[in-house]
BAFI-3210 file (N, C-alpha, C; in Angstrom, 3 decimals, decimal comma, padded with zeros to 6 digits):
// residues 172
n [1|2|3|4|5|6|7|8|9|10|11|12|13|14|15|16|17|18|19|20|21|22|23|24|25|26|27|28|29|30|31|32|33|34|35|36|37|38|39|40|41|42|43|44|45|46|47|48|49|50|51|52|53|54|55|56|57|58|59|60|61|62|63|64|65|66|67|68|69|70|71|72|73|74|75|76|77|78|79|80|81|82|83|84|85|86|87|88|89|90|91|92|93|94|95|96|97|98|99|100|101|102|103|104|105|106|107|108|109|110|111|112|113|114|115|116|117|118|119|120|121|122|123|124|125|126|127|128|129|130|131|132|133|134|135|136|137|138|139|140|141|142|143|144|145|146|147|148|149|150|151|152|153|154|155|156|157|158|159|160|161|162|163|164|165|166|167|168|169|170|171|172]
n.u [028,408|030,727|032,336|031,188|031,842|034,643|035,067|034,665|036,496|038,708|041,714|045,333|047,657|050,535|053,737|055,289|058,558|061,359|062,327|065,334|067,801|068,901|071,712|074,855|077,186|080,548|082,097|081,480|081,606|080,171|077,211|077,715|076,603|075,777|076,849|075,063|073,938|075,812|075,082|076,929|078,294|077,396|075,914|072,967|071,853|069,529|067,850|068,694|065,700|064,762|064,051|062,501|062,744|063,312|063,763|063,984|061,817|059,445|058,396|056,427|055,181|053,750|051,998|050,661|048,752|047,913|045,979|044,544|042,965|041,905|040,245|038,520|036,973|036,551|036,541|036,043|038,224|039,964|043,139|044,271|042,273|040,355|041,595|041,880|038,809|038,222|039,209|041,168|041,943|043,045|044,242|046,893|046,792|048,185|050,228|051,958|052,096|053,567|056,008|056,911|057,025|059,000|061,437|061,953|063,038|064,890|066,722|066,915|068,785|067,951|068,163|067,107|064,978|064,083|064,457|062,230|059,942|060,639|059,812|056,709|056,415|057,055|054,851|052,423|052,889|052,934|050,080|048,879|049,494|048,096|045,836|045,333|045,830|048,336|050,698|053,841|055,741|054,678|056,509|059,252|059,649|060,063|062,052|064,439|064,179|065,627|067,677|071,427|071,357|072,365|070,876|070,433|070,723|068,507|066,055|066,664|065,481|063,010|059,494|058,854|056,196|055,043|055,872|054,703|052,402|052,291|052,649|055,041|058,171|059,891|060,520|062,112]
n.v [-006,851|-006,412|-005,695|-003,495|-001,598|-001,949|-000,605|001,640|003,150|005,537|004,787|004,798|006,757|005,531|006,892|009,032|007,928|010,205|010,952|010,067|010,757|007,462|005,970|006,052|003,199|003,254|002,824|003,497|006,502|009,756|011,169|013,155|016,241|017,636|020,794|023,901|024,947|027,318|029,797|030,980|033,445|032,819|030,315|029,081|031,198|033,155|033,647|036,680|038,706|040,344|043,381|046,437|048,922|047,722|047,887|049,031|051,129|049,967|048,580|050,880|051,311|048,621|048,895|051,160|049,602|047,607|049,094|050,271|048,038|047,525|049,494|049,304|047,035|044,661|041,054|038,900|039,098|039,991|038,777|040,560|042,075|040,584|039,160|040,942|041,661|039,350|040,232|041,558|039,887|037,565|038,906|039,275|036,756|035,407|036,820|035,968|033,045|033,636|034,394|032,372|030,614|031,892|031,949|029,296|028,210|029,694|029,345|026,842|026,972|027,625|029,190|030,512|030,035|030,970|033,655|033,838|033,524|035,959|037,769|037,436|037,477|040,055|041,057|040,481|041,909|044,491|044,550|044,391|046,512|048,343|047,507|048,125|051,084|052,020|054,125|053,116|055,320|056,299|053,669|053,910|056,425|056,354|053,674|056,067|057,336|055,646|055,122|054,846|054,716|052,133|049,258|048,540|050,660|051,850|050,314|050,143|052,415|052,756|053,592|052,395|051,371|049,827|047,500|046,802|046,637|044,319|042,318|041,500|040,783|040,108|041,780|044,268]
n.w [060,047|061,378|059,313|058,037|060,427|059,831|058,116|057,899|059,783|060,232|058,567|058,746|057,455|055,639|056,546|053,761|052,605|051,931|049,272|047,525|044,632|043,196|044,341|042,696|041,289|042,817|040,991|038,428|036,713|037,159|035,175|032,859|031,915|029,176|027,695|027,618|024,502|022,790|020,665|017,755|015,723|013,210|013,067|013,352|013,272|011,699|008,743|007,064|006,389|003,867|004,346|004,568|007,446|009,861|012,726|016,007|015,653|014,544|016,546|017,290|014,819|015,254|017,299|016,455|014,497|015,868|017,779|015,914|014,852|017,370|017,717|014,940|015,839|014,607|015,361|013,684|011,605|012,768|014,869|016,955|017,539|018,560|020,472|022,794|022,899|024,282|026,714|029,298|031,268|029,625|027,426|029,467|030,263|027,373|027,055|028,935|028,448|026,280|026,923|028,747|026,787|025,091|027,399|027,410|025,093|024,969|026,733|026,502|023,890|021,840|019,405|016,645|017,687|019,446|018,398|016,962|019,146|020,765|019,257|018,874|021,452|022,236|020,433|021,750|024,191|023,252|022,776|025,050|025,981|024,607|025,178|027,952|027,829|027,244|025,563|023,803|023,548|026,510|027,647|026,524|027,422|030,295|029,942|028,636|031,510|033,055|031,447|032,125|035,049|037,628|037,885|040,145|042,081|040,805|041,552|044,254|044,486|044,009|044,994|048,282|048,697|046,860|047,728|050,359|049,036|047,438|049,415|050,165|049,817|047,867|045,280|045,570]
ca.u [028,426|031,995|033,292|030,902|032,698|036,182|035,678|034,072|037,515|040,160|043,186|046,283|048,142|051,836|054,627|056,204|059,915|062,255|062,905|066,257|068,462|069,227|073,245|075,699|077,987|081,549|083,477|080,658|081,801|078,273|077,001|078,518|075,550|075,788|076,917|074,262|074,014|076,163|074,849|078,234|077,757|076,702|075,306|071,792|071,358|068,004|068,118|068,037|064,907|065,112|062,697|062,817|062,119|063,584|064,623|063,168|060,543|058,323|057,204|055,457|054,254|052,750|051,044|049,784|048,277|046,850|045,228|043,112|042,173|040,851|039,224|037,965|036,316|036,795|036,546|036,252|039,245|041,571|043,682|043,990|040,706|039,496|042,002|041,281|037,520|038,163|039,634|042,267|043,152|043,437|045,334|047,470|047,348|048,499|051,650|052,261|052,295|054,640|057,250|057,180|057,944|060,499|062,519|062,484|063,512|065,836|067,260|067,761|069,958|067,886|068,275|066,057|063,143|063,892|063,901|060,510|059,251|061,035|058,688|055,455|056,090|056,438|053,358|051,506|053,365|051,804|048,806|048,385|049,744|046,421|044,159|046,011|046,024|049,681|051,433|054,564|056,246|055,343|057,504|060,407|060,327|060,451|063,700|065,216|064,728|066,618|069,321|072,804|071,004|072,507|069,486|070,546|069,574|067,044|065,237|065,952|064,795|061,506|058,925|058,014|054,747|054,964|056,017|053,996|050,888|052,200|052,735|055,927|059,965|060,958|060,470|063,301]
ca.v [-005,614|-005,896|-005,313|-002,070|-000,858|-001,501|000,681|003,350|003,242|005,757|004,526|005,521|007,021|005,521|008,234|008,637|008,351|011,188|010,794|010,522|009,703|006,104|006,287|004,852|002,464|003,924|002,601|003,987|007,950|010,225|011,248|014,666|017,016|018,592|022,420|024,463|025,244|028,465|029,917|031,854|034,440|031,857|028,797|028,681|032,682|033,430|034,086|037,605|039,290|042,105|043,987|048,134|049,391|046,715|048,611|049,508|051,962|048,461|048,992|051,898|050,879|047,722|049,741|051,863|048,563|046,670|049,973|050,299|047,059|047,593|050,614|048,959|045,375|043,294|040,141|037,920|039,286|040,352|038,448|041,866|042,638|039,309|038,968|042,155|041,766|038,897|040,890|041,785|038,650|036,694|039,139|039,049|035,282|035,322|037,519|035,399|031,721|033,731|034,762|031,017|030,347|032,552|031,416|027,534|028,359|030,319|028,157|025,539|027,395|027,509|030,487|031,097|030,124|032,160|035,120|033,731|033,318|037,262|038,503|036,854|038,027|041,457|041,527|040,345|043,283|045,946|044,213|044,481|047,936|048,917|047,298|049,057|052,549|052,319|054,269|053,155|056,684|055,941|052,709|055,025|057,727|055,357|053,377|056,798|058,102|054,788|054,694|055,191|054,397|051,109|048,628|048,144|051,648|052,368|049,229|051,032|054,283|052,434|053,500|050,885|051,058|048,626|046,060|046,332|046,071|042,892|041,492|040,412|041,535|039,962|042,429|045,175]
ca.w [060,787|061,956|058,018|057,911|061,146|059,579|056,408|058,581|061,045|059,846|058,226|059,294|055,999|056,005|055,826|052,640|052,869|051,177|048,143|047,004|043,552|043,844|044,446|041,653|041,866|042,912|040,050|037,313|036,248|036,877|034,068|032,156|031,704|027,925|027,773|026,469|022,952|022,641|019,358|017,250|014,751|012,052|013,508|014,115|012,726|010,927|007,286|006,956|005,524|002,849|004,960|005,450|008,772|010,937|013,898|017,392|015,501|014,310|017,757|017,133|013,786|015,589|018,313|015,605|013,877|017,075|018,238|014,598|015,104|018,730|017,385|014,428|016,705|013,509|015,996|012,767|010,584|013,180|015,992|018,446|018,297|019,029|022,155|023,178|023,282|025,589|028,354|030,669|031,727|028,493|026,826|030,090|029,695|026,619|027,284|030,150|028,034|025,462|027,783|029,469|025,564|024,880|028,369|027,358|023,809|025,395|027,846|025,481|023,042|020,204|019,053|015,724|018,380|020,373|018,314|016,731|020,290|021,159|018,604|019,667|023,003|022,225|019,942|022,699|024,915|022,437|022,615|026,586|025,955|023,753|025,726|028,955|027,103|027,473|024,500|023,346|024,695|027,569|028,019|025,704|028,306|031,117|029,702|029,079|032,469|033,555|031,286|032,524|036,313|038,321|037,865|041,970|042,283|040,437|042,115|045,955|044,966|044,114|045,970|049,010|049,163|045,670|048,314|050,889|048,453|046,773|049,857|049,674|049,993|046,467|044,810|046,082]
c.u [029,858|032,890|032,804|031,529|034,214|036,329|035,117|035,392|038,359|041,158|044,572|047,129|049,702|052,296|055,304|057,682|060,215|062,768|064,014|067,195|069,063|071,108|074,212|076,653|079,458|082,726|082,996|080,552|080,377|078,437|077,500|077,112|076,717|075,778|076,259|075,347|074,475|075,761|075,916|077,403|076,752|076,008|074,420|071,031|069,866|068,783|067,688|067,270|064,964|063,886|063,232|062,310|062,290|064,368|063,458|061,594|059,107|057,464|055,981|054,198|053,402|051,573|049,669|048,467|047,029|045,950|044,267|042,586|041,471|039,790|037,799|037,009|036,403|036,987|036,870|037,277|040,683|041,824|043,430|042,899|040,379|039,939|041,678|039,493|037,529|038,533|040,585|043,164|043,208|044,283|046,701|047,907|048,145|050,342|052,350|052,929|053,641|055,806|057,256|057,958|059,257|061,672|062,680|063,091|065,259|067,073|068,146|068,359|069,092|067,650|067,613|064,791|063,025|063,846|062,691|059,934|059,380|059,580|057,295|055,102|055,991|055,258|052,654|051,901|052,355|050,378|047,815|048,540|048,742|045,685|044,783|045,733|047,237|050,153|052,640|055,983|056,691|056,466|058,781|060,563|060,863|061,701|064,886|065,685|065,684|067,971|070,544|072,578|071,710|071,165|069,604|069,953|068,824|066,113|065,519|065,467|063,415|060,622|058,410|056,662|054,113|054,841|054,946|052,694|051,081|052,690|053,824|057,362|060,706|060,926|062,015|064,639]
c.v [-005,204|-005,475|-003,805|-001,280|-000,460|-000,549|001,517|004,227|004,034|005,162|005,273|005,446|006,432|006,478|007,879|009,081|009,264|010,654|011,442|009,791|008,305|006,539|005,186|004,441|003,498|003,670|003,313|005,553|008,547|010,975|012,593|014,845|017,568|019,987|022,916|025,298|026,864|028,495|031,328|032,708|033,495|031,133|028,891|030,373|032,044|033,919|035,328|037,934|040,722|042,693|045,495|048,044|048,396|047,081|048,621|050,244|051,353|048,470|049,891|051,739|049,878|048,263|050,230|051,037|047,924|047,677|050,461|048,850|046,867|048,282|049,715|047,537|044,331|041,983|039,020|037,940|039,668|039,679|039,417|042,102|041,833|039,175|040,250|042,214|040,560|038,859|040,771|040,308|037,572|037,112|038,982|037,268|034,808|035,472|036,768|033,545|032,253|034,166|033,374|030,318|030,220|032,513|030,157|027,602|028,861|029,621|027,199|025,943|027,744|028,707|031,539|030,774|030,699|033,949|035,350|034,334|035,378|038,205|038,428|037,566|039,591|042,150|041,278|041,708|044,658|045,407|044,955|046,027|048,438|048,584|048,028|050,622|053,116|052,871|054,316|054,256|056,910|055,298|053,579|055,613|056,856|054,624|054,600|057,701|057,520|054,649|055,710|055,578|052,939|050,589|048,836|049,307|052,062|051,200|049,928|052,171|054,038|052,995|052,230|050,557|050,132|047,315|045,968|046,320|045,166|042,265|040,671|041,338|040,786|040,707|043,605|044,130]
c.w [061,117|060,640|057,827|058,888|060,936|058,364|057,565|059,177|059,697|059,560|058,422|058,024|056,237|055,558|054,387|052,733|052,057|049,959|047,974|045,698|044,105|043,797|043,309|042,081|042,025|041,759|038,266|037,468|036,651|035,393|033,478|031,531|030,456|028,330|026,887|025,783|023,178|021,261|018,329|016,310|013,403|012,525|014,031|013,513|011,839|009,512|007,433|005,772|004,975|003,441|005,207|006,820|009,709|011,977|014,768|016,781|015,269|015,546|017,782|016,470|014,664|016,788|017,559|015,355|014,696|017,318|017,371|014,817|016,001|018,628|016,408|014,813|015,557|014,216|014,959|012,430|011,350|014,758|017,374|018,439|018,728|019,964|023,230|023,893|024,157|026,853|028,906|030,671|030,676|027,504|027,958|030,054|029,231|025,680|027,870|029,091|026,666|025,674|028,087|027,514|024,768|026,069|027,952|025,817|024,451|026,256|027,556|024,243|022,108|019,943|018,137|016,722|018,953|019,751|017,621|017,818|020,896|020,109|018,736|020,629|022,972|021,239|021,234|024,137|024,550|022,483|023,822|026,211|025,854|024,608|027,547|028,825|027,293|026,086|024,346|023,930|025,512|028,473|027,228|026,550|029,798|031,143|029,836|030,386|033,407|033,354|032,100|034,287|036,548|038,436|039,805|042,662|041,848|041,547|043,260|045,739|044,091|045,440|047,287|049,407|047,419|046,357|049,263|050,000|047,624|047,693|050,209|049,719|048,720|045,845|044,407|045,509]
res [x|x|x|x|x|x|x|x|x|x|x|x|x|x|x|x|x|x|x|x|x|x|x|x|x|x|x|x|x|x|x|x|x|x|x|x|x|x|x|x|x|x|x|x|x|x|x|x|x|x|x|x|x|x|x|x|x|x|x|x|x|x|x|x|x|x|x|x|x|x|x|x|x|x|x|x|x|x|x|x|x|x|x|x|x|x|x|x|x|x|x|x|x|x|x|x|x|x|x|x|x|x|x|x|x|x|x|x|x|x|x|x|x|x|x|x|x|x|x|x|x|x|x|x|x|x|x|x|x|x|x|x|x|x|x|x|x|x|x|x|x|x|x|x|x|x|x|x|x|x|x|x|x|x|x|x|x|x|x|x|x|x|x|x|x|x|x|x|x|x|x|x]
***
């Protein structure tokens, strides 16, 4: 009886001390962190592809593309339709895990992955776009009504009622 009373009894959790790096000896250098991978004109470049139409306008075209495929539901034969028909927040998902991509690529120098990973991410951009009913344009007219604005001001002459409905002062 008196062993069933001691499991019943609360335990008192010990604290866990602070963790901190163990300290090196004073005669042993610390260690020299590696300088990220700067990537020069040559070193690490992509092979260029004999491709026409490799400018900003590919955007369009791909809009074009994803948005027959949304039309058309081809779920079997086509990627966008198939993310698409699973909604909002999986194409949002989706955007979301290819930006976290394209920052650690990024991060760590590598430079052809990152402009793999740059391309990924903005298919999945046009994707959200389509399933948004955002056209292309839109985001175009939007940049141009920014350019040759101070990001510092454009960001205060946001409206504030952005912040108070996310809750939050990071934003500004």
């Amino acid at each position: 009886m008196a062993k069933k009373a001691a499991r019943k009894a609360p335990r008192a959790k010990p604290k866990k001390a602070a963790r901190t790096a163990p300290a090196l000896p004073p005669d042993l250098p610390s260690p020299a962190r590696p300088a990220p991978a700067r990537a020069d004109a040559a070193a690490g470049a992509l092979t260029p592809y004999a491709v026409t139409g490799a400018d900003a306008a590919i955007l369009d075209a791909l809009w074009d593309t994803v948005e027959a495929r949304r039309a058309a539901g081809n779920v079997g034969n086509s990627h966008s339709a198939r993310l698409i028909a699973r909604g909002t927040a999986k194409v949002a998902q989706k955007l979301g895990e290819e930006a976290v991509e394209c920052v650690i690529e990024a991060t760590l120098g590598n430079r052809a992955a990152t402009v793999l990973e740059s391309a990924d991410l903005l298919y999945h951009l046009v994707v959200l776009w389509v399933d948004a009913g955002i056209r292309p344009h839109e985001v175009w007219a939007e940049l141009a009504r920014r350019q040759g604005l101070s990001g510092i001001a454009e960001k205060a002459a946001r409206p504030k009622g952005i912040v108070r409905a996310a809750q939050t002062t990071k934003l500004p």
